[in-house]
N, C-alpha and C positions, 0 to 999 in steps of 0.2 A: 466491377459494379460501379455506377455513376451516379453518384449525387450530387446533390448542391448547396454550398455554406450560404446559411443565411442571417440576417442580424437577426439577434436576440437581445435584447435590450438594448445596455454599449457593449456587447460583446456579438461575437459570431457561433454561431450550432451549424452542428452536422446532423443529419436526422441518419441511425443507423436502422435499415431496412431489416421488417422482422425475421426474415431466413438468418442473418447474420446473427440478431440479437438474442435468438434461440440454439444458436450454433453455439455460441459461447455462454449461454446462458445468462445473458443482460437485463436486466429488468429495470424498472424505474427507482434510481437512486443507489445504483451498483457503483460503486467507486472504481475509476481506470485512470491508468498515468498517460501521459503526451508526452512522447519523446520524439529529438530528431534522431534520425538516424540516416547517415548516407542521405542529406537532402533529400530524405524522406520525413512527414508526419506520420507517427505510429501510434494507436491507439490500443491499449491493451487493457487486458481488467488486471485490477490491483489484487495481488496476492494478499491476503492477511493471514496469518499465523492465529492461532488459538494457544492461550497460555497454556493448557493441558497438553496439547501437542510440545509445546516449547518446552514445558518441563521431563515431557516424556525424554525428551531428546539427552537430558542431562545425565553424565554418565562420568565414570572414575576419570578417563581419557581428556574430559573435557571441563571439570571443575578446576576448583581451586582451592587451597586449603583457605582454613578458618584464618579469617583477617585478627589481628591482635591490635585492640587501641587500650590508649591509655588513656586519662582524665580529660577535663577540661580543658579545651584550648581557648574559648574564650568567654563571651557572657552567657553561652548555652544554657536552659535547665535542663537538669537531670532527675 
């Protein structure tokens, strides 16, 4: 598919055509990374994680035990 970079402010826009923008389910204000790859431009949508998800994940395998501190190290309040 062909499109055309155009200025956008001081910056440059790709307009992504709405079959595409539905393929991947884009919308207005969808967060996506730009990377190079292989002297390619690659535009993808940004993964986010959900803390619920993140905690679900946590498991004996993959913690840590209980951190042990001691007092004051310096003008902290406690």
């Amino acid at each position: 598919m062909e499109t055309v970079v155009q200025k956008w402010g001081n910056s440059l826009g790709i307009r992504i055509p709405r079959g595409i923008a539905l393929e991947f389910h884009l919308k207005n204000g969808t967060p996506v990374d730009i990377v190079e790859e292989d002297d390619r431009i690659v535009i993808r949508p940004r993964i986010t994680k959900k803390l619920k998800d993140m905690l679900d994940a946590i498991d004996d395998k993959n913690s840590h035990a209980e951190v042990k501190t001691s007092g004051k190290a310096g003008s902290e309040i406690w």
